[in-house]
C-alpha positions in Angstrom: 154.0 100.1 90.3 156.5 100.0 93.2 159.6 102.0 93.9 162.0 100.0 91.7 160.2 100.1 88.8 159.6 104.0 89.1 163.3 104.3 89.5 164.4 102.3 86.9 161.3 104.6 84.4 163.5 107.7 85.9 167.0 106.9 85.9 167.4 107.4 89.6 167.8 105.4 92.3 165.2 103.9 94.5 166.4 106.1 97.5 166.1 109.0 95.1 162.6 108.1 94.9 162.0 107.8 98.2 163.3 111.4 98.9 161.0 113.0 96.8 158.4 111.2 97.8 158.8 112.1 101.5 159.6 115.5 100.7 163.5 115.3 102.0 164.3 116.0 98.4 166.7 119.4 99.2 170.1 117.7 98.2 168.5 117.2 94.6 168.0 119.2 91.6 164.9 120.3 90.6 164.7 119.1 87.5 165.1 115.6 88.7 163.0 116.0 91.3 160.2 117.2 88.7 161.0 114.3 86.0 160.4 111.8 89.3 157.4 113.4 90.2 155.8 113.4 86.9 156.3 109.9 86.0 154.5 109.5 89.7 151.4 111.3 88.6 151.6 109.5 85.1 151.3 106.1 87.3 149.2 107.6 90.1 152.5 105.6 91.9 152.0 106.0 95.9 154.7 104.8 98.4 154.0 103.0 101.3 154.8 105.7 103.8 152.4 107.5 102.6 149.6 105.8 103.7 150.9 105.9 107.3 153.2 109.1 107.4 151.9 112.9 107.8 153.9 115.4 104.6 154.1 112.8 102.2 153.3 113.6 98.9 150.4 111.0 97.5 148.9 113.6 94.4 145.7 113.3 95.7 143.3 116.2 96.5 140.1 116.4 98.4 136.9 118.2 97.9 134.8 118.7 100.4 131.0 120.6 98.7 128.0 121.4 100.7 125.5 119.9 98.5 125.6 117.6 95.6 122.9 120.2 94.5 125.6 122.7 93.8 128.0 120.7 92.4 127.6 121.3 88.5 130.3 121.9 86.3 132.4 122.9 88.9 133.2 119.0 89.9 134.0 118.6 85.9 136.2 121.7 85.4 138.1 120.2 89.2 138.4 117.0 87.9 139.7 117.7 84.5 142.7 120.1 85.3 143.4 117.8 88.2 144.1 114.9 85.5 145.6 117.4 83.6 147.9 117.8 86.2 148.2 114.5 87.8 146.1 113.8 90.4 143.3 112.0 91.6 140.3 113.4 93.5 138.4 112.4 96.7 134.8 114.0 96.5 132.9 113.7 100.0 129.6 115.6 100.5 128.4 117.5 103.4 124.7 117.7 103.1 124.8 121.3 104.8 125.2 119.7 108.0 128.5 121.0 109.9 128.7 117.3 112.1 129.1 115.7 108.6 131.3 118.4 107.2 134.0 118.2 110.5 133.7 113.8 109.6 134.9 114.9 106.2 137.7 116.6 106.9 139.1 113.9 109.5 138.9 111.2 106.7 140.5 113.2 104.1 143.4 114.1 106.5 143.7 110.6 107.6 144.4 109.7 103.7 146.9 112.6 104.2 145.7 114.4 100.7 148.0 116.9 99.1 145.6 119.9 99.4 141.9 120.5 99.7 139.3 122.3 98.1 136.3 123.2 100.4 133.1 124.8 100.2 131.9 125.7 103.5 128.5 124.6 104.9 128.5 128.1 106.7 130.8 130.6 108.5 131.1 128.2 111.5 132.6 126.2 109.3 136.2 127.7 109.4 136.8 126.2 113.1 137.9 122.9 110.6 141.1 124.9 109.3 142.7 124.5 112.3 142.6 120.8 111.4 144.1 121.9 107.8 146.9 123.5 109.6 147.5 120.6 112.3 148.0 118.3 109.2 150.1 121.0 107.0 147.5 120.7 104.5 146.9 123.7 102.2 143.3 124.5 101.4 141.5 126.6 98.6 138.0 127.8 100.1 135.0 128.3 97.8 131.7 129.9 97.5 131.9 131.5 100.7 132.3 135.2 102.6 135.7 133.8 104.1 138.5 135.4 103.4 140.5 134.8 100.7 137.7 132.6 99.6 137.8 131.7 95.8 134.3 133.2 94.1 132.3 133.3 91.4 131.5 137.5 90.6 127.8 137.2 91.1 127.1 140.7 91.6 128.7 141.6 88.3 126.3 139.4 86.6 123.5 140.6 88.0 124.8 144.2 87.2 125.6 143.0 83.5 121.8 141.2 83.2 120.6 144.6 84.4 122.9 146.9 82.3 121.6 145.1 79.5 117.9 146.1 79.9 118.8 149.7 80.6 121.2 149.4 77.1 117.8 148.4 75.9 115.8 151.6 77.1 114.2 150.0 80.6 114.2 152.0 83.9 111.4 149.7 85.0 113.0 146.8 86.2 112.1 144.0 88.4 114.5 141.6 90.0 113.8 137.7 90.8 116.3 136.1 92.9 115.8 132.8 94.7 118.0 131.3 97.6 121.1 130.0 96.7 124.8 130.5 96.3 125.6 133.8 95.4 122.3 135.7 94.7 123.0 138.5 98.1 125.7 139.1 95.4 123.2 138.8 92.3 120.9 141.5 94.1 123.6 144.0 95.1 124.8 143.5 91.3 120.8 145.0 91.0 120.5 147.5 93.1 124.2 148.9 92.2 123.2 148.8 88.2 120.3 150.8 88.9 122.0 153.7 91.5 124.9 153.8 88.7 121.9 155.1 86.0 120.2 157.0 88.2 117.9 154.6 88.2 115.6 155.0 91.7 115.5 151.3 93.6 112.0 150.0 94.8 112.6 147.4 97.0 109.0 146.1 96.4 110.3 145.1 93.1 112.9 142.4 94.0 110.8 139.0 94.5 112.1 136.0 95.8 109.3 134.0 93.9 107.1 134.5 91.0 103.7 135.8 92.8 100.5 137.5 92.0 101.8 141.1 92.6 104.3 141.0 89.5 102.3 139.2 87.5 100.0 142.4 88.0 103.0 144.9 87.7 103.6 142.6 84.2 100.1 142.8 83.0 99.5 146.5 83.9 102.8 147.1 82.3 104.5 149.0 85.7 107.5 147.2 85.1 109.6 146.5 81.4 112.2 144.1 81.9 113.0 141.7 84.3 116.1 139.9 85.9 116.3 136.5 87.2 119.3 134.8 89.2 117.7 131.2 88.8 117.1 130.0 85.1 114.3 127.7 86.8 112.6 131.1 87.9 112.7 132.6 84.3 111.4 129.6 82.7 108.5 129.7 84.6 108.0 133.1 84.7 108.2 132.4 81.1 105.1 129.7 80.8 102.8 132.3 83.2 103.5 135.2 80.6 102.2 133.6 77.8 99.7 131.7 79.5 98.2 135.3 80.2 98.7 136.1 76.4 101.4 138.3 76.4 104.7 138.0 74.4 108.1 138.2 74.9 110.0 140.5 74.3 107.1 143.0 73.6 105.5 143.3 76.6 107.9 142.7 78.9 111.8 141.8 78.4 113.8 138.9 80.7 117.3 138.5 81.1 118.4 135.1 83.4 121.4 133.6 84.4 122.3 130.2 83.5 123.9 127.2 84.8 126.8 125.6 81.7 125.5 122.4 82.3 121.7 123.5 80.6 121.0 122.8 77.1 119.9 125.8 75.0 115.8 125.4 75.6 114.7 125.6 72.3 110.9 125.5 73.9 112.0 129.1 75.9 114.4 131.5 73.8 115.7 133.2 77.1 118.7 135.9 77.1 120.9 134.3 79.3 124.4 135.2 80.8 126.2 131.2 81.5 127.4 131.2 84.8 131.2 129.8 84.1 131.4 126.9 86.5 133.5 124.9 84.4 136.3 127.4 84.5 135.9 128.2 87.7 136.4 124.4 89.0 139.5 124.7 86.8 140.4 127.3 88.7 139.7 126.2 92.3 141.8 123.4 90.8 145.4 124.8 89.3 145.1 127.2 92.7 145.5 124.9 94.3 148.1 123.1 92.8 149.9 125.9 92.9 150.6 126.0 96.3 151.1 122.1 97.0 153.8 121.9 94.1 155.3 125.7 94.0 154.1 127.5 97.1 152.1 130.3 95.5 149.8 131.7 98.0 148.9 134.9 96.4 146.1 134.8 93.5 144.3 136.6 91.4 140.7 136.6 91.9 138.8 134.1 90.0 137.8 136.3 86.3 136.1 135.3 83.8 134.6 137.8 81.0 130.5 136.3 80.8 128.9 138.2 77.4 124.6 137.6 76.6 124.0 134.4 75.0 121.4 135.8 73.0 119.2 138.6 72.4 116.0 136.5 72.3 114.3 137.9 75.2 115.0 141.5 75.1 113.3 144.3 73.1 112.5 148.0 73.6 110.1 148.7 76.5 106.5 147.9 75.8 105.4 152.0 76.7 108.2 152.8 73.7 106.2 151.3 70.9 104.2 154.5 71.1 105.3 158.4 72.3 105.6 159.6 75.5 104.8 163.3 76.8 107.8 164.3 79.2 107.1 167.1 81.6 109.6 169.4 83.6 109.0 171.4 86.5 108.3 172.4 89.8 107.1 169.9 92.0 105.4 170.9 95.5 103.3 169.8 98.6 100.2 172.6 97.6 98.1 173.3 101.1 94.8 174.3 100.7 92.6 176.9 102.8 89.2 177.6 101.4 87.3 180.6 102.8 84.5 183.3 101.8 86.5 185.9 100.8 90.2 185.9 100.5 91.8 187.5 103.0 93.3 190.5 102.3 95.8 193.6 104.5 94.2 193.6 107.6 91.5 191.8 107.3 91.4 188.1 109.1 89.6 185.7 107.6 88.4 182.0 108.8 89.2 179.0 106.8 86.4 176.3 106.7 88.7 173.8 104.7 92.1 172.8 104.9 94.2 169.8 103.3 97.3 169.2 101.2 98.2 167.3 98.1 100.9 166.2 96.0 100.9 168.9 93.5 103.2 171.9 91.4 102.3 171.8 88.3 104.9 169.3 86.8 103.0 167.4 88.8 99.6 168.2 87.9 100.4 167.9 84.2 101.8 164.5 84.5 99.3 163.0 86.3 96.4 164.6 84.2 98.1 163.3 81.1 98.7 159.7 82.8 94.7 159.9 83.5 94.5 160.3 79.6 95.7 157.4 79.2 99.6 158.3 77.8 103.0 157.8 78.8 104.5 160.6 80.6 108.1 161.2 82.4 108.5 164.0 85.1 112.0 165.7 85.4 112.3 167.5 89.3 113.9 167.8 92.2 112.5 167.2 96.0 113.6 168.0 99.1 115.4 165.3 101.3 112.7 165.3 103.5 109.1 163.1 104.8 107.5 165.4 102.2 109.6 163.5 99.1 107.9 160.0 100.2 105.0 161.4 99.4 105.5 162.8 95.8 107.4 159.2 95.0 104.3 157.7 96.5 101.8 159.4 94.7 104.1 159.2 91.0 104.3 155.6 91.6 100.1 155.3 92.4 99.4 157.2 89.5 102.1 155.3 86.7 104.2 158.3 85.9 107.4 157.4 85.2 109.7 159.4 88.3 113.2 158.1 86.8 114.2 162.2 86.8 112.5 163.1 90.2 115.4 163.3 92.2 116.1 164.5 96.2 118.6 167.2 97.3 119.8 167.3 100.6 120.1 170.5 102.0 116.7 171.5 100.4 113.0 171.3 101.6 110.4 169.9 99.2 109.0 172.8 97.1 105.8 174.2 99.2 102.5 176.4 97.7 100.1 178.0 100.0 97.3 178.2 98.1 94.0 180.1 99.1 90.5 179.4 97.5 87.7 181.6 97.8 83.9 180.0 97.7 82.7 181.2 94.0 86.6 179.4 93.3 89.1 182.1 92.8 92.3 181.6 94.6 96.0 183.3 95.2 98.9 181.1 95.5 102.3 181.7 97.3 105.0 179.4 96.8 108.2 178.6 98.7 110.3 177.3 95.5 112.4 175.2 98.0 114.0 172.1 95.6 112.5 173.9 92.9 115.6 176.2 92.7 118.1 173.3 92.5 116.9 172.0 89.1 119.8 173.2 86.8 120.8 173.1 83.3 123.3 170.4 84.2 120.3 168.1 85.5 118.4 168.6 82.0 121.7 167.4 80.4 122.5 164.5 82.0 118.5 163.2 81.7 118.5 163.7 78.2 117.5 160.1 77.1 113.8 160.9 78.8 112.9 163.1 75.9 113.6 160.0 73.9 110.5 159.2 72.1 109.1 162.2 73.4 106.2 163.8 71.5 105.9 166.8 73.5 107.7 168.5 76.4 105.6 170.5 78.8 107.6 173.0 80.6 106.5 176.1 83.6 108.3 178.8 85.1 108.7 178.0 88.1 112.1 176.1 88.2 115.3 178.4 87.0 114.9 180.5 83.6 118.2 178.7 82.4 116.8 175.4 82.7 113.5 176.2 81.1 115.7 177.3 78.3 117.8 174.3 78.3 114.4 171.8 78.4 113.3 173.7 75.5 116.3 173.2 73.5 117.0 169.6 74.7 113.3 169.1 73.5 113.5 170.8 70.0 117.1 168.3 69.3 115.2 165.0 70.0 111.8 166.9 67.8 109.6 167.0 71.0 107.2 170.1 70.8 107.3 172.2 73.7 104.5 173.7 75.6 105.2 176.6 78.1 103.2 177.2 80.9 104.6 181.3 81.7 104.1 181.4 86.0 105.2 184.6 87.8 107.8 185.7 85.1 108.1 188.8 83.3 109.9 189.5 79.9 111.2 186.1 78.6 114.6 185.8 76.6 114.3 185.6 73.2 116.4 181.9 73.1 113.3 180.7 75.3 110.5 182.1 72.9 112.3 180.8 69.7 112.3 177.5 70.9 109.0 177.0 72.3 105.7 175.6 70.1 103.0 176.5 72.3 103.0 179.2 74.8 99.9 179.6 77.0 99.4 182.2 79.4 96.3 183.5 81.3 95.5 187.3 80.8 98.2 188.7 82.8 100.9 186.6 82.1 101.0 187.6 78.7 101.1 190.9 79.9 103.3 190.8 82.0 105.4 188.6 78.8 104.8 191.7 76.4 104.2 194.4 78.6 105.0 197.1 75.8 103.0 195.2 72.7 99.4 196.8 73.4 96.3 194.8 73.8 96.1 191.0 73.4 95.9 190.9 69.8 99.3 192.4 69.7 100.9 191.1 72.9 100.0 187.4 70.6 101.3 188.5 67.5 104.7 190.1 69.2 105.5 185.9 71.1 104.6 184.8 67.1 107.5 187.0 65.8 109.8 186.2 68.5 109.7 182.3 67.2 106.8 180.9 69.1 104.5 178.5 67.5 101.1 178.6 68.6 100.1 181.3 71.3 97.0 180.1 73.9 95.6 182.5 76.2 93.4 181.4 79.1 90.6 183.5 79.9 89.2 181.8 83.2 84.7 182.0 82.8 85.5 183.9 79.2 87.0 180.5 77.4 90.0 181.1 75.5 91.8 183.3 72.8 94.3 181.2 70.1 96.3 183.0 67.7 98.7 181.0 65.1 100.8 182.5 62.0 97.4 181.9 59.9 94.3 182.7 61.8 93.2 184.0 65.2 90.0 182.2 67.5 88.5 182.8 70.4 86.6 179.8 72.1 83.7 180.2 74.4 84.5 178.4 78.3 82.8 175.4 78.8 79.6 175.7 81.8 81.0 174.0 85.0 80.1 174.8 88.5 83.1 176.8 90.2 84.4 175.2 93.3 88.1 175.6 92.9 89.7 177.0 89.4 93.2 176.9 90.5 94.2 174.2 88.7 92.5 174.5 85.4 95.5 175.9 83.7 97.1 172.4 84.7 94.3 170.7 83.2 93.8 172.4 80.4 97.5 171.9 79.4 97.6 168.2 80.2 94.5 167.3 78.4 95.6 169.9 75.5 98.9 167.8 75.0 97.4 164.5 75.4 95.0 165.3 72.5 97.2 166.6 70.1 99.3 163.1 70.7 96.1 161.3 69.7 96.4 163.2 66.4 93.6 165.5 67.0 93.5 169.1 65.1 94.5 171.8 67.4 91.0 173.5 67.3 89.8 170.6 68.3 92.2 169.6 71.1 91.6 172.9 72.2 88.0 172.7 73.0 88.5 169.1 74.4 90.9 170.8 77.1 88.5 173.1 77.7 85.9 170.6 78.7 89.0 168.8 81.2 89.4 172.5 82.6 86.0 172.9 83.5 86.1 169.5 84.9 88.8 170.6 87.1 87.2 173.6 89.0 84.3 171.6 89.7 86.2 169.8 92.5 88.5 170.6 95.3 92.1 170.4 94.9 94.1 170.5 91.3 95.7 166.6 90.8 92.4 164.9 92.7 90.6 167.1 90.3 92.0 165.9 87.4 89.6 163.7 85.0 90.2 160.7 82.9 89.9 159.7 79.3 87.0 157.7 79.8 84.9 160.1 81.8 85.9 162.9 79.6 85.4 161.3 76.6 81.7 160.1 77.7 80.2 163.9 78.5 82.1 165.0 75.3 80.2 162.3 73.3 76.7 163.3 74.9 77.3 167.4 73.7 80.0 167.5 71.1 80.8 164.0 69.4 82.3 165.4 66.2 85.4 166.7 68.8 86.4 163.1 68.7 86.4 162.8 65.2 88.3 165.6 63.9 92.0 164.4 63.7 94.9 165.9 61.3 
């Protein structure tokens, strides 16, 4: 088509044309000047000066991408709103080389293009726009850190792919992001998800390929769910799962992005959030139109809403098929001193032993029921200090869940000084430290933990109103609560009417019911005050149970004495643990006994701790009927 015949088509003259054309249009209306123009783009008509003259208009755009790699649907969603619009496209290629990139600019200003969209091959890059500018060309920059750059949200879709396994139940969550464009924004989208739920962030668990130390973390079911940036990633991470026999989405949950040009793989039902390329070409596109034709230079950011394709690949976390035992309390750094005699008013003593653990006994209990083989949750507070490595550390090592372990600044890590004489009797002295800064409020907002919870294990040694408020948190999701009594006197009523099991030593519980008379009594006065079950620990003399039916007392189990400050934690852990396994209380109780003894035969309380199957084994050889006798 030449000038004439797109006159003639527009009812204007030729030099009408030719004004418009050449952008010396301001003596005419805009109407006509947009009836010209659109006939032009209908015809792709070009004039003559433009092929030779700088600020003509010749509706043609140019864009410039890094790698045909990341092309996609982007090109498609470009190309079709540019022929909605009227224009052609010239697509060059830098091949992440900035000597190519620079040869790509000259040639599309040398075809004087309207406007250009360009991803960068890196932040060097941007020396080029000076070219733009020389040749009044606009530009609409892509998939870069520039500013004003045009992008896609990465990190909200990797906060969404992670929101939706926590929607799900999962705290255990891995992260699988391989290079490419956007995934720095894909992993802050992770590690932003997971500080928003409170959720703490171990770095070891974002992988940048699939490797033996997740498949192990997978296997040995450390981790629930897992996020992928790259589709490629999942799918194989896909095939090793079940190659290794386990199934999606029951033993471990994935959630992947993934690109709109992939077909639904029928062979891999993956949840998926589809990155919208397509749009955002369109986008990149009509932006830049915008500015040639109406000289818009302020956008909006590129937004578009991205919901789960499917639900295929996401369940409930694989430790949630079965109850959990959650456990709140104090949590310290105990430091031994073993001696002859304990010392006493002015009488030094020498220490032949000293070392220090990872201990208090929210501690103790959860680990000893971890070696039990259950589930188990820990709700604390640590210090802001080295100290607080070291508890996260040891939770970690020994698979209890830490998700309500948190750190206060301000505070020291809770501290116990604990002294053991050499026949095994000990005094304790404890700096509460962190302790004291578990409130109410904390219990509150980590309510979901005693979710599936089967029992709640609760001490003293944290703030009375948050042992009430565990306690009642525990009773509303029907966890039964065992109470640990520690350097306490008289306990409120609205404690003792919502706990199941209470189990003090000797004088604790009269230190409880200091006005009820012997033991007997002092039982019977914590069963009238709501209290389920009463258990009272009687060191080398066994134990003394008393329900609403019937009162027992069980002989100790023969151990040799080497350290029997932790066989209260023991006792308790193993007690819980067994009445999960659906054991009679008589007979749970007598099982604990046997993990107490265990205990005080070794130094230290959570290295003393047993496990199932060494436990299990001696009970077999001297009482196997304990095994057997379930509800």
């Amino acid at each position: 088509m030449n000038i004439r015949e797109l006159a003639e088509l527009a009812g204007v003259s030729a030099s009408t044309v030719s004004k418009i054309m050449n952008n010396k249009d301001g003596s005419i209306s805009p109407s006509t000047r947009e009836r010209v123009l659109q006939i032009a783009k209908q015809y792709n008509y070009q004039s003559y000066s433009s092929l030779i003259d700088k600020g003509t208009t010749t509706l043609t755009l140019g864009v410039v991408f890094r790698c045909a790699s990341g092309i996609n649907m982007t090109l498609n969603g470009i190309l079709k709103a540019a022929q909605d619009a009227g224009y052609t496209v010239m697509l060059r290629e830098s091949d992440d080389d900035l000597e190519k990139e620079a040869r790509n600019i000259s040639v599309l200003c040398s075809h004087h293009v309207d406007g250009m969209i360009w991803e960068f091959v890196d932040s060097a890059s941007a020396e080029q726009l000076q070219v733009l500018s020389r040749n009044n060309i606009p530009a609409v920059i892509f998939h870069s850190g520039h500013e004003g750059a045009a992008n896609i949200d990465y990190k909200e879709l990797g906060y969404n792919a992670v929101q939706t396994l926590i929607d799900a139940g999962h705290t255990g969550i891995a992260c699988i992001n391989t290079q490419g464009i956007g995934m720095e924004a894909f992993v802050e989208g992770y590690r932003q998800c997971l500080f928003q739920n409170h959720i703490p962030l171990e770095e070891e668990l974002v992988y940048d390929q699939i490797d033996s130390t997740l498949v192990h973390k997978i296997s040995s079911h450390a981790i629930s769910g897992i996020v992928s940036s790259c589709y490629a990633a999942a799918a194989s991470l896909y095939d090793a799962v079940r190659k290794l026999h386990y199934e999606i989405p029951y033993d471990i949950s994935l959630v992947s992005l993934r690109d709109d040009s992939w077909e639904k793989d029928v062979l891999r039902p993956i949840s998926t959030f589809t990155i919208p390329h397509y749009e955002f070409g369109e986008y990149l596109c009509n932006r830049l139109i915008g500015e040639i034709e109406r000289g818009e230079t302020s956008f909006p950011p590129f937004c578009k809403s991205v919901m789960l394709d499917n639900e295929d690949s996401v369940g409930i976390p694989y430790n949630n098929h079965s109850k959990k035992i959650a456990v709140i309390g104090s949590i310290n750094i105990d430091n031994y001193l073993k001696m002859s005699v304990l010392p006493r008013t002015g009488k030094t003593v020498n220490s032949s032993l000293s070392a220090s653990y990872v201990g208090g006994k929210a501690i103790n209990e959860a680990v000893g029921v971890a070696r039990l083989g259950h589930r188990v949750s820990v709700i604390g507070r640590v210090g802001n200090d080295v100290d607080s490595d070291l508890v996260f550390q040891e939770l970690n090592a020994q698979g209890v869940d830490a998700i309500g372990v948190k750190r206060c600044s301000g505070y020291r890590t809770g501290q116990a000084y604990i002294f053991v004489q050499s026949d095994g009797d000990s005094m304790i002295s404890i700096m509460s430290g962190a302790n004291e800064a578990l409130t109410a409020k904390d219990i509150c907002e980590s309510e979901r933990i005693f979710e599936n919870a089967a029992f709640c294990l609760v001490q003293t040694e944290i703030p009375m109103e948050t042992v009430v408020e565990a306690c009642r948190t525990a009773g509303k999701y029907g966890a039964q609560t065992i109470l640990k009594p520690v350097a306490c006197g008289v306990l409120p009523t609205v404690l003792l009417e919502n706990v199941d099991v209470i189990v003090p030593n000797a004088e604790e519980i009269a230190a409880i019911c200091p006005f009820a008379g012997d033991m007997d009594k002092q039982a019977e006065y914590l069963l009238e005050q709501g209290v389920g079950t009463v258990i009272v620990t009687l060191g080398a003399e066994g134990c003394f149970v008393k329900t609403r039916q019937a009162a027992e007392r069980f002989p100790a189990v023969p151990f040799d004495v080497i350290d029997a400050s932790g066989a209260a934690d023991a006792f308790i852990s193993a007690l819980a643990s067994y009445l999960l396994d659906g054991h009679t209380l008589y007979a749970a109780v007598k099982i604990a006994s046997y993990a107490a003894g265990f205990s005080i035969s070794r130094e230290g309380v959570a290295p003393a701790l047993i496990d199932k199957n060494t436990l299990e084994d001696y009970i077999m050889q001297r009482e196997p009927e304990l095994l057997q006798m379930v509800k």
